[in-house]
GUGU-978855 format. One record per residue (C-alpha): residue in three letters; x negated, y, z negated; residue number from 1. Coordinates in steps of 0.02 Angstrom, whole numbers, plus 50000, padded with zeros to 5 digits. Example, Ala and Ser with C-alpha at 12.3 -4.5 7.8 and 13.67 -1.06 7.14 Angstrom:
<mardos>
MARDO   fiba      c1      c2      c3   rotor
MARDO    ALA   49385   49775   49610       1
MARDO    SER   49316   49947   49643       2
</mardos>
This chain:
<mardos>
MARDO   fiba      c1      c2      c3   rotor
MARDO    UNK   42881   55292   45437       1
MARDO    UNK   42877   55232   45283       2
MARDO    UNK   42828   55380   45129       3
MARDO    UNK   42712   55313   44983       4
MARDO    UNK   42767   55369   44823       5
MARDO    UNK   42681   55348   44675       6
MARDO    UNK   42771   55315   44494       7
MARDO    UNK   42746   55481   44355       8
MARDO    UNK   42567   55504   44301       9
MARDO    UNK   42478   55412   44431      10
MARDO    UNK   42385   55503   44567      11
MARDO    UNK   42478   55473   44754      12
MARDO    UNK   42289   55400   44808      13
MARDO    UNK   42261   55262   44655      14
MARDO    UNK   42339   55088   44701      15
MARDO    UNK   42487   55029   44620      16
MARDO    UNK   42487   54932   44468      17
MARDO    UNK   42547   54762   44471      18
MARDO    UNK   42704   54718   44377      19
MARDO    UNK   42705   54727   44221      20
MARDO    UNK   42768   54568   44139      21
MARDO    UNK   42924   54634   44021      22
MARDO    UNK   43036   54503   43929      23
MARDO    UNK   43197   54583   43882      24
MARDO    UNK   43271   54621   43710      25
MARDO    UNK   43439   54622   43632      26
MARDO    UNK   43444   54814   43677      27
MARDO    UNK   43420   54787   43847      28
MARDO    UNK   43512   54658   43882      29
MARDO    UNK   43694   54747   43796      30
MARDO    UNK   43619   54899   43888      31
MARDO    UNK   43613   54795   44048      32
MARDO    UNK   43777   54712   44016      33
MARDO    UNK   43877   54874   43989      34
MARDO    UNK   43822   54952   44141      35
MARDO    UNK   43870   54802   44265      36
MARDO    UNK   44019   54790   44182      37
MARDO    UNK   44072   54978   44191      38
MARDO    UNK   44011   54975   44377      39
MARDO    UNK   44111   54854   44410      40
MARDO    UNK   44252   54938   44304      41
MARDO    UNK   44251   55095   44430      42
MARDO    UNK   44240   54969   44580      43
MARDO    UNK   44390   54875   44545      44
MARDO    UNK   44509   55005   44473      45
MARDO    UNK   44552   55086   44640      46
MARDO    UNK   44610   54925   44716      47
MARDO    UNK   44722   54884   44567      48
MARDO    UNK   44827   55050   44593      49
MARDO    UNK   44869   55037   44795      50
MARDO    UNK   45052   55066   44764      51
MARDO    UNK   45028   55219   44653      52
MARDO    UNK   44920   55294   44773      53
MARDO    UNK   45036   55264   44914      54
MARDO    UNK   45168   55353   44804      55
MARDO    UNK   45065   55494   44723      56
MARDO    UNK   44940   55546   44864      57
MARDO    UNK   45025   55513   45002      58
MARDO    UNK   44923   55414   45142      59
MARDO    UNK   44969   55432   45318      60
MARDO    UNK   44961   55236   45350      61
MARDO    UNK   44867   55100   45261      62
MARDO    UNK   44707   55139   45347      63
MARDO    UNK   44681   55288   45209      64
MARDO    UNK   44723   55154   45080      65
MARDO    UNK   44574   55055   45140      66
MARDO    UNK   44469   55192   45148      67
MARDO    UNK   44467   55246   44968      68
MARDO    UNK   44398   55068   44903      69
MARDO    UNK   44281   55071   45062      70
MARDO    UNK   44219   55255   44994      71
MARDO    UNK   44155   55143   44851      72
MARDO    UNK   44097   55001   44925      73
MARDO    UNK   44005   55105   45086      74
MARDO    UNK   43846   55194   44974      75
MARDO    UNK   43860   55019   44877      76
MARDO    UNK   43810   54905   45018      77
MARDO    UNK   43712   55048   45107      78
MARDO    UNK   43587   55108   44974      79
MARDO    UNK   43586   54952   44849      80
MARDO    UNK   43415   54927   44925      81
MARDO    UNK   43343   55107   44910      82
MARDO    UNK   43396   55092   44738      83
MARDO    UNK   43322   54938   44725      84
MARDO    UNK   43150   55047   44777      85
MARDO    UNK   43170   55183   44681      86
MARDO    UNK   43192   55068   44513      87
MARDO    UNK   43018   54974   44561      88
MARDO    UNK   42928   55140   44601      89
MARDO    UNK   42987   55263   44442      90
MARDO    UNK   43082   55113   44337      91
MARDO    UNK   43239   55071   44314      92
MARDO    UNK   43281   55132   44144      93
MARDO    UNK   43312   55310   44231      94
MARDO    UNK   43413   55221   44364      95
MARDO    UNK   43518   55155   44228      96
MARDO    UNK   43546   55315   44165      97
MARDO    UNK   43547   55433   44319      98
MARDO    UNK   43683   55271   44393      99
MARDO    UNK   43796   55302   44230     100
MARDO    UNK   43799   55493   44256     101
MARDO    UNK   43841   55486   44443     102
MARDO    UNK   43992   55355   44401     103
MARDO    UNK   44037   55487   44257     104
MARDO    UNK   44052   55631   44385     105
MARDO    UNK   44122   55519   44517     106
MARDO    UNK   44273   55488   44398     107
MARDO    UNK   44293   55653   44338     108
MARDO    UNK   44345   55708   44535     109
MARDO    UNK   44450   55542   44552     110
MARDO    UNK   44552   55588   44395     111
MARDO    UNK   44572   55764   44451     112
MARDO    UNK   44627   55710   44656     113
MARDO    UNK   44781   55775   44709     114
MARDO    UNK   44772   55694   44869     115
MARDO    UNK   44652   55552   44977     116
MARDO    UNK   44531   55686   45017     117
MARDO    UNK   44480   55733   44857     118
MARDO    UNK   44498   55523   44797     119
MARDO    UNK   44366   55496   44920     120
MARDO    UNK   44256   55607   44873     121
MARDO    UNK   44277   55544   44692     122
MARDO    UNK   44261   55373   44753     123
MARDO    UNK   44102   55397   44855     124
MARDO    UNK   44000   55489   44712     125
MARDO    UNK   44060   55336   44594     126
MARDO    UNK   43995   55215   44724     127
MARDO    UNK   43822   55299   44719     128
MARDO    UNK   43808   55288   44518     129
MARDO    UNK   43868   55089   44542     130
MARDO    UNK   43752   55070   44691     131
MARDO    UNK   43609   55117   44567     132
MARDO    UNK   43680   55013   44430     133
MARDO    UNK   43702   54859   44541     134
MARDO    UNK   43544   54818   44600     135
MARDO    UNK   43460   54885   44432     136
MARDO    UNK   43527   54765   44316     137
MARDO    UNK   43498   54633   44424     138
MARDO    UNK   43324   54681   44443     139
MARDO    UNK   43287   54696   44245     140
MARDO    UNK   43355   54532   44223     141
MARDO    UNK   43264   54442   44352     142
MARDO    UNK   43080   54526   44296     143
MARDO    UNK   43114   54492   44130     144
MARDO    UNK   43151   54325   44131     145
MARDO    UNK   43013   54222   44171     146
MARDO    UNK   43086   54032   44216     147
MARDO    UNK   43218   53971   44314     148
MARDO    UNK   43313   53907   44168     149
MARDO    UNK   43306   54079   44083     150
MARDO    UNK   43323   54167   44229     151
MARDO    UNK   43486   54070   44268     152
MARDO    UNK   43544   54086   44098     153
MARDO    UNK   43536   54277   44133     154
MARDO    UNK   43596   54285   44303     155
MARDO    UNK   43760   54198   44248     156
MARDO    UNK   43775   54297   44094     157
MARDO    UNK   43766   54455   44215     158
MARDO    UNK   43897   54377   44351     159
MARDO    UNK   44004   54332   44191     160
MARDO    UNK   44001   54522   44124     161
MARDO    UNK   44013   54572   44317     162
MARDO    UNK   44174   54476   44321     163
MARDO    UNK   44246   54550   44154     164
MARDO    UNK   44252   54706   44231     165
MARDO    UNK   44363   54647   44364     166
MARDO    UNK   44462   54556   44214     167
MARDO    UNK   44462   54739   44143     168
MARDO    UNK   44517   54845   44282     169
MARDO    UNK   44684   54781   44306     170
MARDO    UNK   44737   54781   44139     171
MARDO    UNK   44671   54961   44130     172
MARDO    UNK   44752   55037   44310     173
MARDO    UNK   44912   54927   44281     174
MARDO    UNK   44931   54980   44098     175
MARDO    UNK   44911   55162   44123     176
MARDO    UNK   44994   55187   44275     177
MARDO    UNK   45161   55106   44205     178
MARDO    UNK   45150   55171   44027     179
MARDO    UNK   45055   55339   44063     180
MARDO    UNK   44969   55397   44197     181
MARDO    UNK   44865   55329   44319     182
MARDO    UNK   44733   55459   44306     183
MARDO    UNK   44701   55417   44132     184
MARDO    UNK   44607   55242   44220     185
MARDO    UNK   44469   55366   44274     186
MARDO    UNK   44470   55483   44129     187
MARDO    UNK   44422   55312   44021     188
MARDO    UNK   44303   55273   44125     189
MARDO    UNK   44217   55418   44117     190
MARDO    UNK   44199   55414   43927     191
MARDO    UNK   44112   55237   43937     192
MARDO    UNK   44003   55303   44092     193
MARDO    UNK   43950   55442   43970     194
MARDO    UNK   43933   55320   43821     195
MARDO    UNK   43841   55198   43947     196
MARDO    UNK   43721   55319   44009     197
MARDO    UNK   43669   55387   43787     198
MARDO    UNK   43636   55190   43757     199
MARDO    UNK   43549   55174   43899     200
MARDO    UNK   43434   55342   43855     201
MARDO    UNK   43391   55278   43696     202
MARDO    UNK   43393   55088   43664     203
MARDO    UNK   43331   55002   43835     204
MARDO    UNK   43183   54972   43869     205
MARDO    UNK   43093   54992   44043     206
MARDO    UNK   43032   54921   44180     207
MARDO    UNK   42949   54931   44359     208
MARDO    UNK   42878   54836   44507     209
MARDO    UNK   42797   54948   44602     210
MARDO    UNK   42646   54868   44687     211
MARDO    UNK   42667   54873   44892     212
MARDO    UNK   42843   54973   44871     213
MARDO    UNK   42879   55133   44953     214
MARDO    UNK   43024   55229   45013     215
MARDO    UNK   43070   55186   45200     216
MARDO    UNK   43154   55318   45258     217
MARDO    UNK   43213   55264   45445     218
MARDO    UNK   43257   55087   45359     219
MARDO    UNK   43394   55176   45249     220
MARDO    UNK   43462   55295   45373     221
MARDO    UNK   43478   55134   45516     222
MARDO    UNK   43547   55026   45373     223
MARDO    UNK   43666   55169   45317     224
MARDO    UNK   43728   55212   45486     225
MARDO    UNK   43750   55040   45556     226
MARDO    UNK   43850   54998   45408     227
MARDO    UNK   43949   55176   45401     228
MARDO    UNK   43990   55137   45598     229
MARDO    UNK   44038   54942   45574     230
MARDO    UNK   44161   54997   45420     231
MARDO    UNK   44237   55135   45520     232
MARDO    UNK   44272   55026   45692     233
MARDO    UNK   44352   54885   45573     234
MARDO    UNK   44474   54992   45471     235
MARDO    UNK   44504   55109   45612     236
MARDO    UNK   44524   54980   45715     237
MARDO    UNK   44723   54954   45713     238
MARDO    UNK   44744   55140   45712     239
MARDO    UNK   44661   55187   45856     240
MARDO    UNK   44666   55016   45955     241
MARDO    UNK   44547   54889   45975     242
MARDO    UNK   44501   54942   46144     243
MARDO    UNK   44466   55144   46123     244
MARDO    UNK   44312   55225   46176     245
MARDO    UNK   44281   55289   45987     246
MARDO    UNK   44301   55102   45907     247
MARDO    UNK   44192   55010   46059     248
MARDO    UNK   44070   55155   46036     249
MARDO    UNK   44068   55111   45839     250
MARDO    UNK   44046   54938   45860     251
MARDO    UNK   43918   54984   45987     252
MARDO    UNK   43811   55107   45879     253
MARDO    UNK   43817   54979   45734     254
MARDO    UNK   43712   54849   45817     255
MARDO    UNK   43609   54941   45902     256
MARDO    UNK   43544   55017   45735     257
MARDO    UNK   43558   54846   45641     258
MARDO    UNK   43428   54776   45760     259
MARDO    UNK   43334   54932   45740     260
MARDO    UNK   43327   54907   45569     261
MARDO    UNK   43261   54736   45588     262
MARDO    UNK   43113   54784   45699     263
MARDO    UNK   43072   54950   45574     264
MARDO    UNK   43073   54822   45432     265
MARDO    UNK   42984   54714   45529     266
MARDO    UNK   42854   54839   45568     267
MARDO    UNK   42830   54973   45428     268
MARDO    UNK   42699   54911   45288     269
MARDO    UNK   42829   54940   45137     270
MARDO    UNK   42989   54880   45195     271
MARDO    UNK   43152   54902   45108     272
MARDO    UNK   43168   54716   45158     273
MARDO    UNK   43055   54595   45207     274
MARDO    UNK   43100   54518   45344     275
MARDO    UNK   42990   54364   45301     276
MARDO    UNK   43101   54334   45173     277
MARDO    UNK   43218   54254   45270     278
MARDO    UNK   43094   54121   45321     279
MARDO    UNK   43113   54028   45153     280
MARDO    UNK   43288   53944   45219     281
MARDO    UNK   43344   53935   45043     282
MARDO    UNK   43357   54135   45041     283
MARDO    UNK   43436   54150   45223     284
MARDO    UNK   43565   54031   45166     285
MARDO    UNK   43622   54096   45016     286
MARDO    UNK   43629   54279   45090     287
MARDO    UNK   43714   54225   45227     288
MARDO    UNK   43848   54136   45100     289
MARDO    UNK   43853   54266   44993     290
MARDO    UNK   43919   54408   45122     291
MARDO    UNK   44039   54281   45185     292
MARDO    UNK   44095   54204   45036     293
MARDO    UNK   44110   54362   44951     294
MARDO    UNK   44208   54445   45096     295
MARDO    UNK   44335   54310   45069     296
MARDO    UNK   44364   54318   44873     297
MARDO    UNK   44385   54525   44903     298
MARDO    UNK   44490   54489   45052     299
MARDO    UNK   44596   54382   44922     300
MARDO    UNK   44590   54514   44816     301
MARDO    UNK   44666   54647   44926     302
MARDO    UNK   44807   54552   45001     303
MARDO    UNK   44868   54483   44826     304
MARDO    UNK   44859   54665   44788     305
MARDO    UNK   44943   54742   44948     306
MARDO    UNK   45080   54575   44939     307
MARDO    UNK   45133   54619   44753     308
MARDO    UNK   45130   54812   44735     309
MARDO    UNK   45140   54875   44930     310
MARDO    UNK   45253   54750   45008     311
MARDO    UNK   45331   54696   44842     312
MARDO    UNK   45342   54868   44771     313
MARDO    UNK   45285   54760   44594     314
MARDO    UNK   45222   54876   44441     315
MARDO    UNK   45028   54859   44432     316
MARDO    UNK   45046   54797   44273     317
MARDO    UNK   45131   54636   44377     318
MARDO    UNK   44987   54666   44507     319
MARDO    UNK   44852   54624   44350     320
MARDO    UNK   44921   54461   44296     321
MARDO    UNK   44858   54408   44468     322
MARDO    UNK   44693   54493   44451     323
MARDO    UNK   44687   54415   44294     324
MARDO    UNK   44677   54260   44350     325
MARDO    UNK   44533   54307   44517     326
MARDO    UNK   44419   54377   44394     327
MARDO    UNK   44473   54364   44183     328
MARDO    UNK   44393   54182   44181     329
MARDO    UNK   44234   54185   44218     330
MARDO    UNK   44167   54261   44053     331
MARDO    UNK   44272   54094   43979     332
MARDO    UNK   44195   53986   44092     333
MARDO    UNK   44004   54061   44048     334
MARDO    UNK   43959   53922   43953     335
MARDO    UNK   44013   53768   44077     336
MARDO    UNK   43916   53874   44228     337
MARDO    UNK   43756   53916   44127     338
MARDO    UNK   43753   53721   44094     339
MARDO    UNK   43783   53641   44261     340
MARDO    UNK   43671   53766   44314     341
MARDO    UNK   43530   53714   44209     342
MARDO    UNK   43571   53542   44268     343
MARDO    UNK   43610   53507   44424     344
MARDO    UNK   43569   53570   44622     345
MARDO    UNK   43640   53759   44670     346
MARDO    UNK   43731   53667   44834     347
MARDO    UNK   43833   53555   44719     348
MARDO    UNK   43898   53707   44598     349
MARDO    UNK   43907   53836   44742     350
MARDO    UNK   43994   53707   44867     351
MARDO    UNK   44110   53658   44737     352
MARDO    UNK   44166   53837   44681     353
MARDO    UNK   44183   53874   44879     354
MARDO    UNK   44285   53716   44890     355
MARDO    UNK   44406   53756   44719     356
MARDO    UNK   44409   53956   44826     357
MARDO    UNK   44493   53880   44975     358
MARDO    UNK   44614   53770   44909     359
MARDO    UNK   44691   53922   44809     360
MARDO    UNK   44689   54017   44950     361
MARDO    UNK   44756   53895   45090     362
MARDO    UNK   44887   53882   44938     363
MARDO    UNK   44932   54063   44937     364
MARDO    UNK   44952   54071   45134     365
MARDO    UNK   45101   53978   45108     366
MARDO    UNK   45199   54073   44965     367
MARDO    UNK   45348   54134   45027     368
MARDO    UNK   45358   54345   45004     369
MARDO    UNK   45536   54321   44921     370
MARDO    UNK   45449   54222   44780     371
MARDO    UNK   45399   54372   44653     372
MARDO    UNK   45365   54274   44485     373
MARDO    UNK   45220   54281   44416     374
MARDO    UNK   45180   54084   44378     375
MARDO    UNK   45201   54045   44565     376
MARDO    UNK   45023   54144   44551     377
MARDO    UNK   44942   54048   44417     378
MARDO    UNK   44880   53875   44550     379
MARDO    UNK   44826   53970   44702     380
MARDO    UNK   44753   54135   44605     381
MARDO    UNK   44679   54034   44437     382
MARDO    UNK   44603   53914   44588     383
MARDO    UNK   44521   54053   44677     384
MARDO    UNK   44456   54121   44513     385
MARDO    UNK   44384   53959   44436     386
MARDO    UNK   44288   53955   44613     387
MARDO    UNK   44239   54118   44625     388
MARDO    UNK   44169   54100   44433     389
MARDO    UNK   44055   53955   44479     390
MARDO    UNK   43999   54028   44653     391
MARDO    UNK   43949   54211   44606     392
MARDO    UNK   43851   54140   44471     393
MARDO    UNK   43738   53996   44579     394
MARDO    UNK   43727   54105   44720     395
MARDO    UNK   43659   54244   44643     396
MARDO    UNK   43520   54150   44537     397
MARDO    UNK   43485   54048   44692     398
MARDO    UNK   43456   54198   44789     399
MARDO    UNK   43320   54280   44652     400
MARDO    UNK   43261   54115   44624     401
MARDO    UNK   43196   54093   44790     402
MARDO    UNK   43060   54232   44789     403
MARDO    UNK   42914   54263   44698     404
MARDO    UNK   42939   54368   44546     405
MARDO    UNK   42854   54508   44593     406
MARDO    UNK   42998   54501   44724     407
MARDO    UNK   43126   54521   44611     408
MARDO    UNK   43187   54693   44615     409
MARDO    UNK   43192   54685   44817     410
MARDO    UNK   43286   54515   44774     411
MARDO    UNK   43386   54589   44668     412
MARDO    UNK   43432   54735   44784     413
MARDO    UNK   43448   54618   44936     414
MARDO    UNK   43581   54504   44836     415
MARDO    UNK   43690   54668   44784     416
MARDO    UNK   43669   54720   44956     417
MARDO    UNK   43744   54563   45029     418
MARDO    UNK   43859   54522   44911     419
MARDO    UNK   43939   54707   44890     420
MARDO    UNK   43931   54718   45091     421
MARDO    UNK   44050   54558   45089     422
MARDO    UNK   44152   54648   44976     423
MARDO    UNK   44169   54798   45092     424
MARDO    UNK   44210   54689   45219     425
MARDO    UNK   44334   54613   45140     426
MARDO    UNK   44482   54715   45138     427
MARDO    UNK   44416   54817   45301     428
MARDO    UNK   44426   54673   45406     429
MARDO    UNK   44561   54562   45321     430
MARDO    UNK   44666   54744   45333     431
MARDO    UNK   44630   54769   45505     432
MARDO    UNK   44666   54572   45528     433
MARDO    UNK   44841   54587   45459     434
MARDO    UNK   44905   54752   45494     435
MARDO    UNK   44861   54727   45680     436
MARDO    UNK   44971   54575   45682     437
MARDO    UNK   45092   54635   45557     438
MARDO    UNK   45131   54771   45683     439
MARDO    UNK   45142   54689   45835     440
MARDO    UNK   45267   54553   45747     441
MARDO    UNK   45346   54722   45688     442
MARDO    UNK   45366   54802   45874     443
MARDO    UNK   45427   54622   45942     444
MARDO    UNK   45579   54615   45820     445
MARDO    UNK   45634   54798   45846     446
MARDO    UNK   45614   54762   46021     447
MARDO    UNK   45722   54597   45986     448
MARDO    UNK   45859   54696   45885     449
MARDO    UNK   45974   54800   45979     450
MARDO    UNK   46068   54866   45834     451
MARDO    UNK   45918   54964   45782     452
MARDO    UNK   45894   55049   45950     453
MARDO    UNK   45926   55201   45867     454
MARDO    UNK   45782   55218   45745     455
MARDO    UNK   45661   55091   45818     456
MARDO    UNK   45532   55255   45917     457
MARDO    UNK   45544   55306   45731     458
MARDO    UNK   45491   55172   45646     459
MARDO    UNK   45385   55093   45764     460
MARDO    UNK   45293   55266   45723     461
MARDO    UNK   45279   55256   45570     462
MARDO    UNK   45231   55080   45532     463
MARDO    UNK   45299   54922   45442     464
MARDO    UNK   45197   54977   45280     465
MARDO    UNK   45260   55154   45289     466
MARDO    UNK   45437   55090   45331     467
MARDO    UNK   45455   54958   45204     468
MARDO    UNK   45411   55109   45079     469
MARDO    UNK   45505   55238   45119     470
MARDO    UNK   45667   55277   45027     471
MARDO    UNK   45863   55217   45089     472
MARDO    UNK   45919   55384   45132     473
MARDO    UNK   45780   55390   45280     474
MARDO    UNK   45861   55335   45428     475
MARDO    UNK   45741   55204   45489     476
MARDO    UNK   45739   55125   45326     477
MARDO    UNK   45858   55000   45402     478
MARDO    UNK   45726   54920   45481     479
MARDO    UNK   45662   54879   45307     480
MARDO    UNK   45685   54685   45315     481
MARDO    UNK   45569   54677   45495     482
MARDO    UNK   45453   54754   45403     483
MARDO    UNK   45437   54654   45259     484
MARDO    UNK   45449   54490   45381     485
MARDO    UNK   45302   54555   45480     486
MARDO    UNK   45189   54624   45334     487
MARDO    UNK   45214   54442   45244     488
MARDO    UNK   45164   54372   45437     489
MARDO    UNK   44991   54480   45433     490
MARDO    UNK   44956   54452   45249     491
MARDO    UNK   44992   54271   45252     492
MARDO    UNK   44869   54266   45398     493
MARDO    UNK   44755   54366   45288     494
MARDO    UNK   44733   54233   45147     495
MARDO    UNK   44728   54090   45294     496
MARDO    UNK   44588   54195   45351     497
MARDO    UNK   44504   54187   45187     498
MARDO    UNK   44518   53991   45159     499
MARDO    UNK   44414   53959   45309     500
MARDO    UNK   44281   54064   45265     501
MARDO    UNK   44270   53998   45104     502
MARDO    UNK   44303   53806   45184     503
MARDO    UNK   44143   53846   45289     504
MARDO    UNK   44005   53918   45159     505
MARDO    UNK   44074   53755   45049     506
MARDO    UNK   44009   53648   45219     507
MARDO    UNK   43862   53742   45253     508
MARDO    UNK   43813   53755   45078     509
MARDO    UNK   43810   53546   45056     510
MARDO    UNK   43743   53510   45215     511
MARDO    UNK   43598   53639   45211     512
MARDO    UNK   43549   53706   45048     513
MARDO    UNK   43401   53629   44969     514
MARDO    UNK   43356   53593   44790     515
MARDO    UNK   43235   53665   44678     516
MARDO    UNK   43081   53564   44726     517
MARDO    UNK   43097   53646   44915     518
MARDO    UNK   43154   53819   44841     519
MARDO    UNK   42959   53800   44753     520
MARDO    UNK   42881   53750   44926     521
MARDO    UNK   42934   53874   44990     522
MARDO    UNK   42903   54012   44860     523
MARDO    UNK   42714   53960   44894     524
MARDO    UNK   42717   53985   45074     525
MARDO    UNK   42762   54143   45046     526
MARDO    UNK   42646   54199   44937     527
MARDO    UNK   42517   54119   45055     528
MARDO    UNK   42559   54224   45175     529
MARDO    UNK   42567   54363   45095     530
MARDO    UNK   42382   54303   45034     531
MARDO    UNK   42333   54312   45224     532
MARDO    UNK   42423   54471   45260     533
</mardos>
């Protein structure tokens, strides 16, 4: 079922207009620009402040660390495309506002937690404002640019600004949780959402799409629930064991309801996606790069993160040299990407950035966890970020670029989708990756160490992340150096983990990924098609 909604002031039975063709001003664009970067602001800070957390609010085990980025990233990669509707149907200036205002609120419980309940909570309504701002800046950039040249010129201006707000969150969480207080990270974002959401009111200019969109109600809720269950089976995962009723039964539920989703797109007359889509082999490619090649910079991300402040025990202001470096260049490097864009094939710039991504992170697989200084980071992290730069850019414009325009908000949607589903991904499945085999190297060298007989049931129980944290007077604390050993083991195989995904969407890329002339052809076809249809 699929529930036909018309935009304000037309009549539910009159057809939908076509799209109107906007160009965008300067006031739209800074209006644009803001919002992607604050979104990605309130994304990124949580990940930058692991160690306070684990000091502050107290998580049971690292699983609860997870889960307060993955409260973010869930309604990001779950209702990107429902946004993505709702901006075509009543336009997307009020997304950009109503998206600000939700971040705003979002914050304002964040700031306030006094434990991981309350921080998801927070974390969750943020993820809804930056799951409306996502898709919706992306979407106005797209309609209202009108060639590929422009329309690439855009699309890496927004990755660039996307990227500065992961060059700004570290430098934010790290400098107020060592000078201040951590909280005051939320309690600045929440003056910008409010300032973002004021600029937004009155300077930008709107927009719409809404012929043949409507709101697909059992799309969202199989898309939403599939994702909810694969997120929860992956973190959960170590916890509760690989081979428990409740994480089979996730895995279970979550493709059962992703192939239900793809025979209610397939089937309703206003899907959230088409499924046709993926016909043009250009799109299929790049979406299936982008969730794979964006689960492996994240996955980065997080184990740089959980190496220098968890393991480490590193001040986050030490943690945001490093994110420096995965995310501060890109906005330097806007000029170089906007002109190899304009100039040569997507498979050459994204295959190359995927290629510079794995040699950084094959690099960092090998750094020893005694070696704490901070230019030992600059080769492997400054190589992953160059990469990164050059990839989120090309694969991003390659994916709107492969639709017809009157496509583009559902493009624009589907590319946040993938993208931030890669994200969530990320530090899920890398965590569950190399906690799983942090502990079991853990267990084996109590089990290997008789002179810790005493305390191993007690720290087997509580972990090598909880015992490599907790403070000398605590008995088990003694078992300090396994820990460290086996969490440097896990993480190690995290960033290993990471190079090969990154080694294969360089190969597939290459090999498979046409240039523009086929990305046309095949543009046509479907606008053919959906001629016949």
């Amino acid at each position: 079922m699929s529930i036909p909604l018309s935009p304000p002031g037309n009549p539910s039975t009159a057809p939908s207009p076509p799209a109107a063709r906007t160009s965008l001003n300067r006031a739209t664009i800074v209006a644009v620009g803001f919002a992607v970067c604050l979104a990605q602001i309130g994304l990124a800070v949580p990940a930058t402040l692991n160690g306070t957390f684990q000091t502050v609010l107290h998580p049971t085990g690292a699983s609860q660390l997870d889960w307060i980025s993955d409260c973010t990233l869930l309604p990001i990669a779950a209702l990107e495309l429902t946004f993505g509707v709702l901006g075509d149907l009543f336009g997307r200036k009020r997304l950009l506002v109503s998206g600000a205002l939700l971040l705003m609120i979002g914050e304002i419980v964040s700031g306030t937690s006094t434990g991981v309940g309350q921080m998801y909570v927070g974390q969750f309504i943020a993820g809804l404002g930056s799951a409306a701002l996502f898709p919706t800046t992306l979407a106005i950039i797209a309609s209202g640019s009108h060639t590929h040249a422009s329309r690439a010129r855009m699309i890496a201006l927004w990755a660039a600004l996307l990227s500065t707000g992961n060059f700004i969150a570290p430098m934010l969480g790290g400098l107020t949780a060592t000078y201040g207080s951590w909280r005051t990270a939320f309690w600045i974002i929440v003056i910008l959402a409010a300032a973002d959401a004021a600029f937004s009111y009155f300077f930008a200019a709107d927009s719409r799409s809404p012929e043949g969109r409507s709101l697909d109600i059992p799309g969202q809720l199989t898309v939403g629930l599939a994702l909810f269950a694969l997120l929860y089976a992956v973190i959960e995962g170590p916890t509760a064991g690989w081979g428990s009723p409740v994480i089979i039964g996730s895995f279970v539920v979550a493709a059962v309801l992703l192939v239900a989703f793809v025979v209610i797109e397939s089937r309703v007359p206003a899907p959230l996606l088409r499924m046709d889509l993926f016909r043009s082999r250009a799109f299929a490619l790049a979406s299936a790069v982008t969730v794979l090649g964006m689960f492996s910079f994240l996955g980065t991300a997080y184990s740089i993160s959980i190496r220098m402040e968890v393991i480490q025990h590193q001040s986050a202001v030490r943690t945001a040299f490093a994110f420096i470096l995965l995310s501060g260049l890109t906005i330097f490097l806007l000029p170089l990407t906007s002109f190899m864009m304009a100039r040569y094939q997507p498979r050459w710039i994204l295959g190359g950035g995927f290629l510079l991504m794995a040699v950084g992170q094959l690099l960092a697989s090998d750094l020893a966890i005694t070696q704490t200084s901070l230019p030992s980071l600059i080769l492997p992290m400054g190589l992953v970020g160059v990469g990164f730069s050059f990839a989120v850019s090309s694969v991003t414009a390659t994916v709107v670029n492969t639709v017809p325009s009157r496509l583009a908000g559902m493009a624009a949607a589907t590319t946040s989708m993938v993208r931030d589903f890669g994200f969530a991904m990320g530090p899920a499945l890398i965590g569950a990756i190399a906690l799983s085999k942090a502990a079991t190297k853990f267990h084996a060298a109590l089990a290997n160490d008789s002179s810790l007989s005493s305390i191993k049931a007690a720290a087997e129980g509580a972990g090598p992340i909880v015992t490599n944290s907790v403070p000398p007077s605590v008995p088990f604390s003694k078992a300090a150096p396994l820990a460290v050993k086996a969490l440097d083991h896990g993480y190690s195989l995290g960033f290993l983990i990471c190079g090969i995904a990154a080694l294969v969407c360089c190969a597939v890329t290459v090999a498979l990924l046409g240039g523009k002339e086929e990305q046309e052809a095949e543009i046509a076809m479907i606008e053919a098609e959906s001629a016949i249809a």
